[in-house]
C-alpha positions, 0 to 999 in steps of 0.5 A, a space after each residue: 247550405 248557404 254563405 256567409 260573411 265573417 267580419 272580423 278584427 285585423 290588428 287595429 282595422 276590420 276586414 271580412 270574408 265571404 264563406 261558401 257554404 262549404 266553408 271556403 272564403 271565396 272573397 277577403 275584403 280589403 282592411 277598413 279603419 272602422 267597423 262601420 266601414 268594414 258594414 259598409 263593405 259587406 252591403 256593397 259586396 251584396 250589391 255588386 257581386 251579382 253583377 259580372 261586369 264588377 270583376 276583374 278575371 287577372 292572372 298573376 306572375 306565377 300564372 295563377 289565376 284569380 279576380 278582384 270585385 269592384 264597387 261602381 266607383 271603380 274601387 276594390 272591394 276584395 280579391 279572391 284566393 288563387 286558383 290554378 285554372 282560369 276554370 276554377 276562378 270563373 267558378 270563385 266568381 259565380 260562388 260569390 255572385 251565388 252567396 254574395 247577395 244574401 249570405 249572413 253576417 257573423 259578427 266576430 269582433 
């Protein structure tokens, strides 16, 4: 079962998440003015996720573990869920560089 990407509306903005096959987003992207936008989002998901010096491996306050995905520019494309080992994160990573190149979009706005 592969992924997909859920784009979808967020009051007046649009945002998407990237679903594992097993249903789990494993990356919310940041909100976007336009639904276009957001299209452009996925695309770039698509074309930097397979790349691992794209990711950012943080740690929070609280300890727990999770990472950011970032275009070329340098810009945050979307952030991951928070996981309670730096195991399971490194895990989120490799999901989404699995799911992230073709994963399908389901258009729900």
């Amino acid at each position: 079962m592969s992924g997909d990407y859920i784009l979808k509306r967020s009051g007046e903005q649009f945002m998407f998440n990237l679903r594992a096959g097993n249903y789990q987003v494993i990356l919310t992207s940041q909100r976007y003015a336009s639904k276009a936008s957001a299209q452009q989002g996925i695309e770039s998901v698509r074309k930097n996720s397979p790349a691992d010096e794209r990711y950012n491996r943080l740690t929070a306050k609280n300890g727990s573990f999770y990472f950011t995905l970032s275009a070329a520019n340098g810009e945050i494309i979307g952030n991951s869920e928070m996981y309670t080992t730096a195991t399971a994160r490194d895990n989120g990573i490799d999901s989404v560089k699995a799911n992230g190149p073709t994963a399908v979009v389901k258009d729900e706005t």
